[in-house]
TIVO-2410 file (N, C-alpha, C; in nm, 3 decimals):
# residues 92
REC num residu      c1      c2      c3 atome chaine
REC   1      X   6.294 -19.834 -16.338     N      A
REC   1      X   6.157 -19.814 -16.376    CA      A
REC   1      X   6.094 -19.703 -16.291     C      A
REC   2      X   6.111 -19.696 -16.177     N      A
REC   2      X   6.052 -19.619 -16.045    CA      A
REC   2      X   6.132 -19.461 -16.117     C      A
REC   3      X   6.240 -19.472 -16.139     N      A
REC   3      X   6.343 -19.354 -16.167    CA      A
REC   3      X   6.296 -19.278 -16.279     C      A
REC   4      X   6.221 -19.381 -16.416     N      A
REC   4      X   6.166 -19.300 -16.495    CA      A
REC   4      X   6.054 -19.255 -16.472     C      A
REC   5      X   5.986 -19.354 -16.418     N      A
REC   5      X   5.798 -19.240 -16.379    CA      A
REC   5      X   5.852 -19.123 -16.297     C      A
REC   6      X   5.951 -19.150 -16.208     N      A
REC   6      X   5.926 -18.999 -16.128    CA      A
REC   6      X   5.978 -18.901 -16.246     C      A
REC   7      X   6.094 -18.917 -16.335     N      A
REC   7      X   6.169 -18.815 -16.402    CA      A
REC   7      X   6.022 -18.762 -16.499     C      A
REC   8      X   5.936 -18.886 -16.531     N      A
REC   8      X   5.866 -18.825 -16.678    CA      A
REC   8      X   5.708 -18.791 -16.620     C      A
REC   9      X   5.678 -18.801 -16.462     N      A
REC   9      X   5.588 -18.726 -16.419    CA      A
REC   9      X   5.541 -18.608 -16.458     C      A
REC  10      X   5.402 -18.591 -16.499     N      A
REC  10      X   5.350 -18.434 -16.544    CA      A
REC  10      X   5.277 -18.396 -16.437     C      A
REC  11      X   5.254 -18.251 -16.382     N      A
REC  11      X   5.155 -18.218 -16.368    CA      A
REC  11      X   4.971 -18.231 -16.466     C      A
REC  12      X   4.861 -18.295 -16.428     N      A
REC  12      X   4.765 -18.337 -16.558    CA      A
REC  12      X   4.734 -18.160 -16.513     C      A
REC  13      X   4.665 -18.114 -16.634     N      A
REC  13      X   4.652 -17.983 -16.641    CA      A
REC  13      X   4.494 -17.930 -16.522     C      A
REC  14      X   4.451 -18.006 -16.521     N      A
REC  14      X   4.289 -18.058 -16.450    CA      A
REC  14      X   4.367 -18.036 -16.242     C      A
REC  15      X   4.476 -18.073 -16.267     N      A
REC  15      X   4.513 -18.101 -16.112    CA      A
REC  15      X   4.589 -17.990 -16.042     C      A
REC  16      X   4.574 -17.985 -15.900     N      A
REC  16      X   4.638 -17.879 -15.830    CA      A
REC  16      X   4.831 -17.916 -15.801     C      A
REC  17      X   4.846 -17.824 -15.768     N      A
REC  17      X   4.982 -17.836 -15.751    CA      A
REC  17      X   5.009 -17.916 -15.597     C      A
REC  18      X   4.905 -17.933 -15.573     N      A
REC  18      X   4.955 -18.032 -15.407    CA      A
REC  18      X   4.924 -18.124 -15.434     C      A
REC  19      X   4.838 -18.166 -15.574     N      A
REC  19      X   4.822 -18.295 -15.608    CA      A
REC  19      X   4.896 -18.341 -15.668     C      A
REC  20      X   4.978 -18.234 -15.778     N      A
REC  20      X   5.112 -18.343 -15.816    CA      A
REC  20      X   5.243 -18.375 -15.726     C      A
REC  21      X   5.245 -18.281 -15.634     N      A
REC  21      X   5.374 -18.284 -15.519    CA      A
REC  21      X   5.324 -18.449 -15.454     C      A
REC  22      X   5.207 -18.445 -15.460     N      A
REC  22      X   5.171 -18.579 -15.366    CA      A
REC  22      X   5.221 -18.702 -15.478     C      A
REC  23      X   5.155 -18.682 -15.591     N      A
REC  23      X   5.210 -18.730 -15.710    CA      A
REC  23      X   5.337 -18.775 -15.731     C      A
REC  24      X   5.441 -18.695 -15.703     N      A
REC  24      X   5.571 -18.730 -15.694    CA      A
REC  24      X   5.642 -18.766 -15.556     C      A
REC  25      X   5.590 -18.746 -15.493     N      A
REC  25      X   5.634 -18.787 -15.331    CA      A
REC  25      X   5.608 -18.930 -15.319     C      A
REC  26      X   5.518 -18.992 -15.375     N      A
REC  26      X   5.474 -19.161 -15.361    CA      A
REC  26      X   5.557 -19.206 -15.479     C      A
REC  27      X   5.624 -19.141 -15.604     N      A
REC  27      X   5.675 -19.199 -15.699    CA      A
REC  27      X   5.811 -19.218 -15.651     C      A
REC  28      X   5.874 -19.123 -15.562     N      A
REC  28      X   5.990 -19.096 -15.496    CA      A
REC  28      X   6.019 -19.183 -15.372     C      A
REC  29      X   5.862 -19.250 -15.292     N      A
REC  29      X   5.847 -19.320 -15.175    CA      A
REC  29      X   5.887 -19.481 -15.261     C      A
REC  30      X   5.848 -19.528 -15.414     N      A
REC  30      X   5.859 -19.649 -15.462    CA      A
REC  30      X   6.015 -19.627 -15.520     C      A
REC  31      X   6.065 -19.540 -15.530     N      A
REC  31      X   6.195 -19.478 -15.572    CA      A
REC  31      X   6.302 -19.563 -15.512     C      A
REC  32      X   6.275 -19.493 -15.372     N      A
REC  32      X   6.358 -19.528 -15.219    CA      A
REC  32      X   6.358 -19.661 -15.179     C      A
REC  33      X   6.257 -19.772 -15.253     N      A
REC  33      X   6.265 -19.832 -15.159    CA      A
REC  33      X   6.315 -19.881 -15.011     C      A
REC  34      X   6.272 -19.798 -14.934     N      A
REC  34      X   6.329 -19.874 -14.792    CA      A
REC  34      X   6.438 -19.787 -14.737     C      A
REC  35      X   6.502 -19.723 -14.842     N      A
REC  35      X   6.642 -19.641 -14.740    CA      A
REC  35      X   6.600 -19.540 -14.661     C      A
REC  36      X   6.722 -19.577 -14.588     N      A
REC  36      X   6.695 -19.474 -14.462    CA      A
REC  36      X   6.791 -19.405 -14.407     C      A
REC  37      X   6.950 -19.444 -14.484     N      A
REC  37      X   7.062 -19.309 -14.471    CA      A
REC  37      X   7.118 -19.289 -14.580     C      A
REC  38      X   7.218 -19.207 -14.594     N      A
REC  38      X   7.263 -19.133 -14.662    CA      A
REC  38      X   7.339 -19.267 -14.747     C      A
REC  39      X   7.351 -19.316 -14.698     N      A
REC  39      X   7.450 -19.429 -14.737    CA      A
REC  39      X   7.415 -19.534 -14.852     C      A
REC  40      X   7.277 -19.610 -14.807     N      A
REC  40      X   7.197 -19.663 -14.852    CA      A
REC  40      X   7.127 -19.549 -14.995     C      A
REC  41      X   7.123 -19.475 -15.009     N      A
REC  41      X   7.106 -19.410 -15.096    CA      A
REC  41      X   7.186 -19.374 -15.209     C      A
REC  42      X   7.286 -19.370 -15.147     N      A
REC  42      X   7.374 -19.359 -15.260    CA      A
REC  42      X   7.438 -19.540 -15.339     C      A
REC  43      X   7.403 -19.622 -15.259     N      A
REC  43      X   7.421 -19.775 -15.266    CA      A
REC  43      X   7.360 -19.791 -15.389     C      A
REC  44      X   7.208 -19.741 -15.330     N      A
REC  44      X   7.098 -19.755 -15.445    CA      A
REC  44      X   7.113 -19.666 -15.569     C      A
REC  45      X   7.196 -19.568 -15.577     N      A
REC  45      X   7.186 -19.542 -15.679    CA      A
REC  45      X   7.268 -19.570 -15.793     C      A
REC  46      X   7.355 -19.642 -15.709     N      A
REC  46      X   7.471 -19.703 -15.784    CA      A
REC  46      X   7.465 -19.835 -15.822     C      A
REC  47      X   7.395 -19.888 -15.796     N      A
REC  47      X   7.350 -20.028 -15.821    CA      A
REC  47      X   7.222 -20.030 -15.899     C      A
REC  48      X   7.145 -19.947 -15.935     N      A
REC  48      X   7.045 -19.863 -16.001    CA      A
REC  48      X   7.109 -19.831 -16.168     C      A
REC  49      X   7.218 -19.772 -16.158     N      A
REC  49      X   7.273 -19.712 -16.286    CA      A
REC  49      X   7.378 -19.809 -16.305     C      A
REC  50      X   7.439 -19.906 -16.259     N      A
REC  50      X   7.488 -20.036 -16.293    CA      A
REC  50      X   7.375 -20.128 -16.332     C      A
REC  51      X   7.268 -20.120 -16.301     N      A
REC  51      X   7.148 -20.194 -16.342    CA      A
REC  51      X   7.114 -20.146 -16.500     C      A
REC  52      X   7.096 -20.069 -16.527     N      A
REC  52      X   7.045 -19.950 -16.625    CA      A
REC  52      X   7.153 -19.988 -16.747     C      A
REC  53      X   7.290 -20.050 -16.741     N      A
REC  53      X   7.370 -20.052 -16.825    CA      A
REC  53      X   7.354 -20.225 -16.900     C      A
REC  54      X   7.274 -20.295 -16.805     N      A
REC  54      X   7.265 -20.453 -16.778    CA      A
REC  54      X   7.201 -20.461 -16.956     C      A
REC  55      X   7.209 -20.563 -17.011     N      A
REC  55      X   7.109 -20.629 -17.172    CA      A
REC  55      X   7.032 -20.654 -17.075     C      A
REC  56      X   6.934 -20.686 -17.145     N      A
REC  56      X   6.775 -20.744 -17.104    CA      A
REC  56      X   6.794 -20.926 -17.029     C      A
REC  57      X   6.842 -20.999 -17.073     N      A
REC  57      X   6.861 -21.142 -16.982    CA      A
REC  57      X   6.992 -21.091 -16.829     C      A
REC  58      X   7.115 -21.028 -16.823     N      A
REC  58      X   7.143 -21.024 -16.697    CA      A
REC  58      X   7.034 -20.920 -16.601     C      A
REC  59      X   7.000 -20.838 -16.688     N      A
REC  59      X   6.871 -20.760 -16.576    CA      A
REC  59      X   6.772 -20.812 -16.544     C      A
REC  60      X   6.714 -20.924 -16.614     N      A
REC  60      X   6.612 -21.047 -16.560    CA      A
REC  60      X   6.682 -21.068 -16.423     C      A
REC  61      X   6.823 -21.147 -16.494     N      A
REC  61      X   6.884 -21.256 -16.364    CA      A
REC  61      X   6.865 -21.173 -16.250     C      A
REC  62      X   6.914 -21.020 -16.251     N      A
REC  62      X   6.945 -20.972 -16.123    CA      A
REC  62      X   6.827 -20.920 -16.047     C      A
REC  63      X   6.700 -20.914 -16.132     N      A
REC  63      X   6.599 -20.874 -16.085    CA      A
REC  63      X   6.542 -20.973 -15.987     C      A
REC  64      X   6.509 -21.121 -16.047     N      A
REC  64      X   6.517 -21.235 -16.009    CA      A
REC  64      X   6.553 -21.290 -15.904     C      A
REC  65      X   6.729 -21.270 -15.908     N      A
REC  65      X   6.807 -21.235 -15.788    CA      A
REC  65      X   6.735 -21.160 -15.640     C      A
REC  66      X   6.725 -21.004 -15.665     N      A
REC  66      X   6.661 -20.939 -15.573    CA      A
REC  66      X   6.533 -21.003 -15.528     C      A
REC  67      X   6.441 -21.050 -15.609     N      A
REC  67      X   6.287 -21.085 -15.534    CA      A
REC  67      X   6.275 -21.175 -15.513     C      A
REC  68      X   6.434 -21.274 -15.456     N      A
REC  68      X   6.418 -21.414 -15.393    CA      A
REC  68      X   6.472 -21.412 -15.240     C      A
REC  69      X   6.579 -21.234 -15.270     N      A
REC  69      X   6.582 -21.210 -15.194    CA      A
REC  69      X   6.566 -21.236 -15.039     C      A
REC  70      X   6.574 -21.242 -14.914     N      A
REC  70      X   6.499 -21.257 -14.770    CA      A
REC  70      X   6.568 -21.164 -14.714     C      A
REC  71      X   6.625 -21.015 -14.752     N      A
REC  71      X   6.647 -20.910 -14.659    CA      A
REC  71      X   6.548 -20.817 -14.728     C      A
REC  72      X   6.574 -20.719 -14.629     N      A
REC  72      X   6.471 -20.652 -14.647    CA      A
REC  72      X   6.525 -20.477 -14.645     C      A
REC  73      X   6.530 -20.380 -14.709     N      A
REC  73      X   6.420 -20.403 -14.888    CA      A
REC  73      X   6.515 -20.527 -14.939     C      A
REC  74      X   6.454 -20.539 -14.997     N      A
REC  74      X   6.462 -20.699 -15.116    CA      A
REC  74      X   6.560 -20.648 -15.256     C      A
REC  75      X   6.649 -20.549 -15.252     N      A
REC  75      X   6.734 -20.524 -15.307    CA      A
REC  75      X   6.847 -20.534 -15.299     C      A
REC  76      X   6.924 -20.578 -15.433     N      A
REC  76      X   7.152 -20.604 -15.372    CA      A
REC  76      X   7.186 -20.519 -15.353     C      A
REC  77      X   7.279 -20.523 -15.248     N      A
REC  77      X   7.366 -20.416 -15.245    CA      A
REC  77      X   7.489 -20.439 -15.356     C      A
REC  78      X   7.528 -20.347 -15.320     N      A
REC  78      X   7.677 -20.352 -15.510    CA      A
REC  78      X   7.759 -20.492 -15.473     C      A
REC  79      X   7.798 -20.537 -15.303     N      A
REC  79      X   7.854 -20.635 -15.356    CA      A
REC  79      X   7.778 -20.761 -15.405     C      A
REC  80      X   7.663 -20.760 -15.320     N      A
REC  80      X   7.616 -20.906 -15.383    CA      A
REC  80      X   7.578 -20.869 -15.533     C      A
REC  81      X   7.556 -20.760 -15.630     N      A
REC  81      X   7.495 -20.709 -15.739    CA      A
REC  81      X   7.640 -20.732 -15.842     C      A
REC  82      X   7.725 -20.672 -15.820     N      A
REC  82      X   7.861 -20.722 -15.865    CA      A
REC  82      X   7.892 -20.806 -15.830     C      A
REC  83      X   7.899 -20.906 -15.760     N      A
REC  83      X   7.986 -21.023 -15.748    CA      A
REC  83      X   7.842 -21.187 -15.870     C      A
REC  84      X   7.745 -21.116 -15.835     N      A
REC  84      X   7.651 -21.165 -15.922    CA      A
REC  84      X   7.700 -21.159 -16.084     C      A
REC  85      X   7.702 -21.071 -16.125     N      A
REC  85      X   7.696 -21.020 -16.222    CA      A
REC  85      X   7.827 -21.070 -16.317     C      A
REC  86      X   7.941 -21.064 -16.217     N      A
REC  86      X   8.115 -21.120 -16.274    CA      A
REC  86      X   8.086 -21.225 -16.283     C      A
REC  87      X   8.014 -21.326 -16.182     N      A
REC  87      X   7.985 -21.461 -16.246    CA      A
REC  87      X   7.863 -21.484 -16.370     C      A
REC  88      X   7.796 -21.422 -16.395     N      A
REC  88      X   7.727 -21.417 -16.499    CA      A
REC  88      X   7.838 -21.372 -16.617     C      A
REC  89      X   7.886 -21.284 -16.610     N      A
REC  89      X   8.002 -21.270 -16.776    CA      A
REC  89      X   8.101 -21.370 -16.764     C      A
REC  90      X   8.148 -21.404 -16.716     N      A
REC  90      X   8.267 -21.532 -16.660    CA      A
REC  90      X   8.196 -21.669 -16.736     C      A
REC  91      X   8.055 -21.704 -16.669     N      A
REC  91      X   7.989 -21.780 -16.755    CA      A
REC  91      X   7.971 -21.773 -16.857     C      A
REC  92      X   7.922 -21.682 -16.893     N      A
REC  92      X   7.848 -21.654 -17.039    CA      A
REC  92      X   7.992 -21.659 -17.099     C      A
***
């Protein structure tokens, strides 16, 4: 969700160009949630576009999943996100 507002961000025609940089810098700050190396970034983006492939009920579950979360950011990493997920098709 965070991935499409930043991609489909406009400049409004009314606004300066440091207002949309600011614009996209806070869309990019809800983007990130929380990372802070190189590592974690690429975690997230991979667990992001494994998300993105999910039907609508396992992307509930895993969303669900994340905001019961107690680490912090409040997002899976791929293994708990995959190992989630194999037991959800295994079930189903």
């Amino acid at each position: 969700m965070y991935l499409e507002r930043f991609i489909t961000c406009r400049k409004d025609t009314d606004a300066t160009y440091v207002a949309f940089a600011c614009k996209l810098k806070r869309s990019v700050r809800l983007l990130l949630r929380k990372v802070t190396t190189f590592d974690e970034l690429c975690e997230l983006l991979v667990c992001d576009r494994v998300q993105s492939s999910l039907n609508e009920n396992c992307l509930r579950y895993v969303l669900s999943i994340g905001l019961e979360s107690t680490r912090d950011p409040n997002w899976l990493d791929i293994h708990a996100l995959t190992e989630a997920l194999d037991g959800v098709i295994i079930i189903s």
